[in-house]
Structure formats: C-alpha cells, structure tokens
N, C-alpha and C positions, 0 to 999 in steps of 0.2 A: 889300914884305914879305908872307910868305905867312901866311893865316892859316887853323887847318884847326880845325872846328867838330868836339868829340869826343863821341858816345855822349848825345844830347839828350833829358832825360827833365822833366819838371815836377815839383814846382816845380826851379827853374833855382838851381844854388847854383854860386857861378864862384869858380872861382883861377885866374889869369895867371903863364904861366912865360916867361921869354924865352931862348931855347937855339938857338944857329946863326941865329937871323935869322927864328925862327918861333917865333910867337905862342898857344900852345895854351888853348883854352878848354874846361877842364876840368871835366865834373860829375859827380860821387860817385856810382855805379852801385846802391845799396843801397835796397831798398824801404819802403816803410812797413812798419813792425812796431807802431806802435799800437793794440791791440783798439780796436772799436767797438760802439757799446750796438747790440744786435740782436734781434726778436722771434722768438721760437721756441719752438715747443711750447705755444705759450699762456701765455708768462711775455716778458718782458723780461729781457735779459743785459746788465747793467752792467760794464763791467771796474774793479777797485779797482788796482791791481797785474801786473804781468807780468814777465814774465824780463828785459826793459829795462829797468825802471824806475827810475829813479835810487834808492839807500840813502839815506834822509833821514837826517843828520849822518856819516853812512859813506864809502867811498869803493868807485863803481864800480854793477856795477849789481845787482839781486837775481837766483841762480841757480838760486835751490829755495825752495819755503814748505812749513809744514804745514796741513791745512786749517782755515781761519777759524772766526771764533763772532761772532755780532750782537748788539746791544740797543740799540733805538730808534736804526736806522738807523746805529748807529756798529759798523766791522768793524775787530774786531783781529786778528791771528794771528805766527805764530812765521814769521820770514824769514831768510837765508843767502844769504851771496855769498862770495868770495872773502876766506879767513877772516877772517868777519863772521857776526856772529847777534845775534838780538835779537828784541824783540818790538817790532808797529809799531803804531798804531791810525790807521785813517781815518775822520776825524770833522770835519764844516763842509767837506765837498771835498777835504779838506787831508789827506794823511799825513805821521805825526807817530813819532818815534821814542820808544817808551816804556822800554825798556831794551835798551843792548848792553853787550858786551863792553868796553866804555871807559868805563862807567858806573860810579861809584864805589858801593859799598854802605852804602846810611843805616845811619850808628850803627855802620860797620866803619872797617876800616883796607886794607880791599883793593878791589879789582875785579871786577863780574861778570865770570866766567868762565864758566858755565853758569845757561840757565836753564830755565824748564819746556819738556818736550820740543813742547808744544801749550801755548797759551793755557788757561790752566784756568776764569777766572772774569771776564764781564764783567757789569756791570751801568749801564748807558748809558755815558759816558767813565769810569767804575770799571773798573781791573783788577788781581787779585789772582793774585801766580805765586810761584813758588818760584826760590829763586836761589842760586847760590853762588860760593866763588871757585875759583882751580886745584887745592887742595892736596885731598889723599884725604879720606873723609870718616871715616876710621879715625885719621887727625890730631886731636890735643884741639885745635888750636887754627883748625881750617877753621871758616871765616864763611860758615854756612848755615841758611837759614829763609824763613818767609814774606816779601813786601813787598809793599807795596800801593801803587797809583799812581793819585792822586786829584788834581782841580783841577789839573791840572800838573805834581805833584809825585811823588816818589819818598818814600816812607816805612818803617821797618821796623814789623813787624807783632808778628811771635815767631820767636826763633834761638834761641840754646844758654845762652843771659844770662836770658833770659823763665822765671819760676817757674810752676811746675806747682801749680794750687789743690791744698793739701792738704802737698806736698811736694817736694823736688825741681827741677830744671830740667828743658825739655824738651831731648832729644838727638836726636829725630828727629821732622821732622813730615810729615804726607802734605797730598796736593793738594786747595787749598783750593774752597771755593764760598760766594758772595756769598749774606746771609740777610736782605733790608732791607736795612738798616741795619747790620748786622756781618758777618762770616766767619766760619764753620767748617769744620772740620779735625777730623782726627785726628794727636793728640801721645801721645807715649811717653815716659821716660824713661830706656828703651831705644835705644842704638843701631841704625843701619841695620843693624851686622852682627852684631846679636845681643849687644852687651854692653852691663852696664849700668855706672855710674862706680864708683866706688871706696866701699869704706863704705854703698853703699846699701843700706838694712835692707827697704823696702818699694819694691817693681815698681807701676807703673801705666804704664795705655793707654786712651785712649778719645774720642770726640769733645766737641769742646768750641768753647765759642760765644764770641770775642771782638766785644764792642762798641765796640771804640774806645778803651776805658780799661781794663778786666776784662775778665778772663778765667773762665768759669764751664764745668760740664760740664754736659753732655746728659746722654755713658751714660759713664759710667768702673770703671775693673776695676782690682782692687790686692792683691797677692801678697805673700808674703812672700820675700825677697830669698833667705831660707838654704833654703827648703821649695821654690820653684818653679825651672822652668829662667829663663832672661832673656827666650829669642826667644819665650815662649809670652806675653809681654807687650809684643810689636812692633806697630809700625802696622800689619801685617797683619792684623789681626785685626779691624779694622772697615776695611771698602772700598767701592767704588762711590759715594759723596756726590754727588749730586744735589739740588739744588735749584730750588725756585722761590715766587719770594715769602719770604713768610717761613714756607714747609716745607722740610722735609732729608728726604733718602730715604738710607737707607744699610743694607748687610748685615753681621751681626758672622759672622764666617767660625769653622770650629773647634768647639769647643765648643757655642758662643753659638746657632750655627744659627739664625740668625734674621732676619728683614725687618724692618726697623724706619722708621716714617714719623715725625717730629715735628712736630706740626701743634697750633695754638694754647698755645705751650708746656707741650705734653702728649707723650709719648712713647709709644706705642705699637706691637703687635706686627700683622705681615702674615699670620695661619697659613695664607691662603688661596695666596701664590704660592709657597708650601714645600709646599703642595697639587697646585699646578701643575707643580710643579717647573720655576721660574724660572731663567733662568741668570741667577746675579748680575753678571757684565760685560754684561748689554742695559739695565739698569736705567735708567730718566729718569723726569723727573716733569714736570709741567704741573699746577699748581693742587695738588689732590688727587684728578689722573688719574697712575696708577702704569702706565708702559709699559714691557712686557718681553717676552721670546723664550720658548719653551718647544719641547720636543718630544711628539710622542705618535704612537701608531704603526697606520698606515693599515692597513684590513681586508685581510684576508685577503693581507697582502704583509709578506716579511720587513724592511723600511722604515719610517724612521723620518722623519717630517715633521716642518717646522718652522711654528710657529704664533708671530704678531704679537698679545698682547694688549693690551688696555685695563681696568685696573682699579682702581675710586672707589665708595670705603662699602660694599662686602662686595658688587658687582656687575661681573660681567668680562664684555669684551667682545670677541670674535672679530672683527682687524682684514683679514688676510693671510696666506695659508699657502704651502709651495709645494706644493699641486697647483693652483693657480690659472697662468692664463696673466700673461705679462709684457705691462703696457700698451703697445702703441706697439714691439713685439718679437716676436717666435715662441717658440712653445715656452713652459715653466714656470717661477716660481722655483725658486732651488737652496738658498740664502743669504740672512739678512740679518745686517744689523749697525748699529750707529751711528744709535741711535733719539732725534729730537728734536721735538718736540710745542709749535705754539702754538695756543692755543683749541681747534677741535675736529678743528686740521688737525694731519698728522702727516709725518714726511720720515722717509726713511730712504735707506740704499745696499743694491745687494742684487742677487746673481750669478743669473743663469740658464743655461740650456743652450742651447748654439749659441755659448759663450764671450763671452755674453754682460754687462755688469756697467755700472749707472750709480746715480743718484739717481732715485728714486721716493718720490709721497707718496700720502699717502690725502687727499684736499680735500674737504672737502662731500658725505662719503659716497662716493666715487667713487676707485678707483687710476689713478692718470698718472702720466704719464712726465715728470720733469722736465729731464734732459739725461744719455745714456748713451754707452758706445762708438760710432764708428760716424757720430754727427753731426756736424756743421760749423759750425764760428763762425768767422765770418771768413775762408772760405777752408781753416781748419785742421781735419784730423779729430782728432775726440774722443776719444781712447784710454781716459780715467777720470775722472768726476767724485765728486768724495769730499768727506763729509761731517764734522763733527767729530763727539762722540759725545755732546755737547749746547750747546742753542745755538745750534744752527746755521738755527733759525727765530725769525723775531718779525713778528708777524702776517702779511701777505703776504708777507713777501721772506724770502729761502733765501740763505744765505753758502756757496760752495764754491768747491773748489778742481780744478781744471781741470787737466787735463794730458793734451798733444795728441802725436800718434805720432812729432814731430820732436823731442821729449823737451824742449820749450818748455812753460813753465807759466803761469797764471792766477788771479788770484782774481777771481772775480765774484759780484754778489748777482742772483740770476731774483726778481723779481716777478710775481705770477700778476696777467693782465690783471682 
C-alpha cells in the first residue's frame, strides 16, 4: 500500500482517508492568524480580540468592532459578525459577552435589537449603553432606554416608564456617562422626532444624575407645551457628556450657548472656551482638565489652524497644532479628533499630509507616535488605528482599534514601556 505524505507544515494536524488502496496524510494548509503581544514604538501591543476570534455565547467568529474604551485594565467595545452585535468586555483574561442581540431586555417584554453604536460608558467592569428593540422609535410602544451592566448583571436604568422629576416620563434619552457612583444623561420628554405625548402642558429637557434609586437634575429647561415648538426641548440641546470622576462636561447647544463643567456638586459656566471658540464635538475631560479643538488663523496666510488645548481654573494650555511636524512621520498635521487624557498624558488620532493618519499622544511633555498607517504588527500593515472619543486611556495603556490593509481588524491595548 502506497502511502504519499501531503503538503508538511507544523504543527502536524492529520486525517486519514483510504481511496483506491492509498493512504493520504492530510494537513490543513492555513496559517496562523493569532496576533501576538509585540513591542513597537515604545509601547507594548497586546491583542484583546481580532477577526477570528470566536463570539463569546454567539456563533462564528467576529468580522468588524468599533473602537474600544478601558478602565483599570478592563476593555470593552461594540463587536459584529455575521448578523450578530453586541457589546463584549475583556476583563481577568477572559471575554465576556455583555449584551447581544438574544439578550432579553430587563423590565421588557422584547429583545436587544440595537444597541449603542460605540460603547459609551465604562467604569472598571461597569458598563452603561443605550438599547433598544426592532420596532421604530416613532412606535408608542418600542422598549427603549438606558441599561446598565454591573457585577454580572443586566439592569434597566431609564426607558419610556421612568418619570421625569417634576413631570412627565422620559421619551427620549441621549448617551449616557458614568459619575462615581451614578450616571448621567440627557432626558426629554420629547421625542426623538420632535413630538411630545398627548395632553402635555409642560416641555422639559436636561441633564440629569441617577444614583441608583433617584433621579435628580443638574440643568433642566421647561416650556410651555402651547407657547413653544416640541423639538426646541429635544436632547439636542445639551451634548458632548463627558466625564471623569465625579465631573460632567457638557455643552447646551442653541440658545444656551454655553460650556458647562459640574464639579463638586456645583454647576458652572466655561466663558473662556466660547472665547476660544471650542468645537463642542472635541470635548473630554480629565479630572478638571477641559480638552478641546479650536481654530485660529496663521499670519499672514489665508488658513486656518487647528490648535489642541488644555484647560483647568481659568489657565489654557497650548498642546498641538498643525503647523508642527508628525512624530515618527514627514510633513505636518492636518487633523485631529478623538481627544482622551489620563493624568498629564493625552492620545489622540490625527491626519497628516503625505496621507498620512494614526494615533498620537502627548506623554510627559513630548509628541509620539503611537501606531500609524504604514506600520507592521505581525507581519500585517497598518492601514488605521482609531481611537474612541473617550476612554480610550487609563494610565499607561491606550485601547485601540486596528485595522490592516487586508481589511482584517484588531483590538489592542499599547502600553508605554
């Protein structure tokens, strides 16, 4: 009997077939696809996740993430495979499925269907998202709100049942963030598309701070039902929520015009980045360090620059502009976005010229690179590494998401050595 030895590669993984009198020793021709932890640029790259990886309680494997957010070393983010989605957390080694699509809704009668587009709020194995089920949200009867997922558990927070202090239920609430020990959001009892319920005499809209039992407000705004329009008392109207600690950053849009920080359960106003004129989607915070974007316009040239600051107690600080060059790159920045700050370090993403585009932070006073187009992990080039738009630092280590020019993706956390 003949036997013919096929295609020998290590390790050895055999099947035996017997056909005509000949014995084939068969081994799966497919490589390793497991990342491996690798040092680069002066950080360590850990893989959490990649486009193999098995869907923990799902079936098959993940095909796409959005990018991560940490706290004390536990990385969660928004994952997809073959329709499948959910949010996951890795925490003790281990990934852990925190909500999918077969997850039933606490305090509902349906199924996640949808949930936050990104991971909005963690706080160590704390995570606070927004959810809902199939049906429109112009349906009176769609199961939609906050939930929060603590010790193991799935919880509801505030949906369409939760009364609004004062009056009312809410009808719509925007994306929440972790404050201590509670969450805050912005609630309306306003619809997402502009209507309020039936019989409503008084409109309100505003942020407000659940502890666990109560619900209280921060800043709230309240019209009259017959005198104002509806949508001028929508969550639009206060955005960007940011936190850290127990501060909130957040901007009222509109009218309100205004930066607002709440810090030692005091509420007060920013007039200095409506000075700077701040764009309110760069917004983050660190402690009571306020980090944001602005433009202003270079001498004697018809252009407009973009400036990174820092600002705490009526002192700002010039971090990054682009006429400066790209660390570890040619040429200048173009762009930034997706500002997230621990201690006195700060990360961001941010384009240059030559097509260039990666993660960069400020460390210890200094800009570096921390992984852009163009680089190699493992064999694979780097097409884009993206950041979320906070959270995405906790002391040394950086949560991002990777994505290589074979349109193969990654989550990793870099550690600065």
């Amino acid at each position: 009997m003949q036997t013919i030895k096929l295609n020998k590669l290590q390790p050895t993984i055999l099947s035996i077939a017997i056909a005509c009198g000949v014995i084939l020793v068969v081994t799966p021709s497919y490589p390793s696809t497991v990342p491996q932890t690798i040092n680069l640029n002066g950080f360590t790259f850990r893989p959490i996740a990649h486009s193999r990886t098995p869907i923990p309680n799902g079936k098959g494997s993940f095909t796409k993430f959005e990018a991560p957010i940490i706290s004390g070393g536990n990385v969660a983010f928004v994952g997809r495979g073959k329709e499948q989605e959910g949010i996951y957390l890795f925490t003790n080694n281990t990934l852990k499925r925190v909500v999918d699509r077969n997850t039933a809704i606490p305090g509902g009668r349906s199924r996640f269907r949808y949930v936050s587009a990104t991971v909005p709020a963690i706080n160590q194995q704390t995570i606070v998202f927004q959810g809902k089920d199939g049906r429109p949200l112009a349906d009176p009867n769609v199961e939609s709100g906050l939930y929060i997922y603590r010790n193991g558990k799935l919880q509801r927070l505030v949906d369409r049942k939760t009364p609004i202090p004062g009056d009312g239920r809410f009808e719509d609430v925007g994306e929440p963030v972790i404050v201590g020990n509670s969450v805050a959001f912005v609630g309306s009892n306003v619809g997402v598309l502009g209507n309020a319920p039936r019989n409503t005499t008084t409109l309100f809209t505003g942020v407000y701070l659940h502890n666990g039992t109560s619900i209280r407000p921060i800043i709230n705004l309240r019209g009259s039902a017959k005198k104002s329009l509806p949508h001028m008392f929508s969550t639009n109207l206060f955005q960007g929520l940011r936190s850290s600690g127990t501060n909130i950053l957040f901007v009222g849009m509109g009218e309100t015009g205004k930066y607002y920080l709440y810090s030692n359960n005091r509420l007060q106003t920013l007039p200095m980045l409506l000075k700077l004129n701040a764009n309110p989607g760069s917004l983050n915070l660190s402690g009571t360090n306020v980090i944001f974007e602005s433009t202003y316009t270079i001498t004697q040239q018809p252009l407009l620059a973009y400036q990174i600051y820092i600002y705490n107690r009526g002192s700002v600080k010039k971090v990054v502009n682009t006429t400066q060059r790209l660390p570890g790159g040619s040429g200048t920045f173009q762009s930034f976005v997706n500002f997230s700050m621990s201690g006195a370090n700060l990360v961001f993403n941010a384009s240059g010229t030559n097509d260039q585009y990666g993660t960069y932070a400020y460390w210890n006073g200094k800009l570096i690179k921390v992984l852009a187009k163009g680089d190699k992990i493992n064999g694979k080039t780097v097409r884009s590494a993206a950041l979320q738009n906070q959270h995405s630092i906790d002391g040394k280590t950086i949560a991002l998401l990777v994505v290589f020019t074979d349109e193969s993706q990654s989550i990793y956390t870099a550690t600065r050595k």
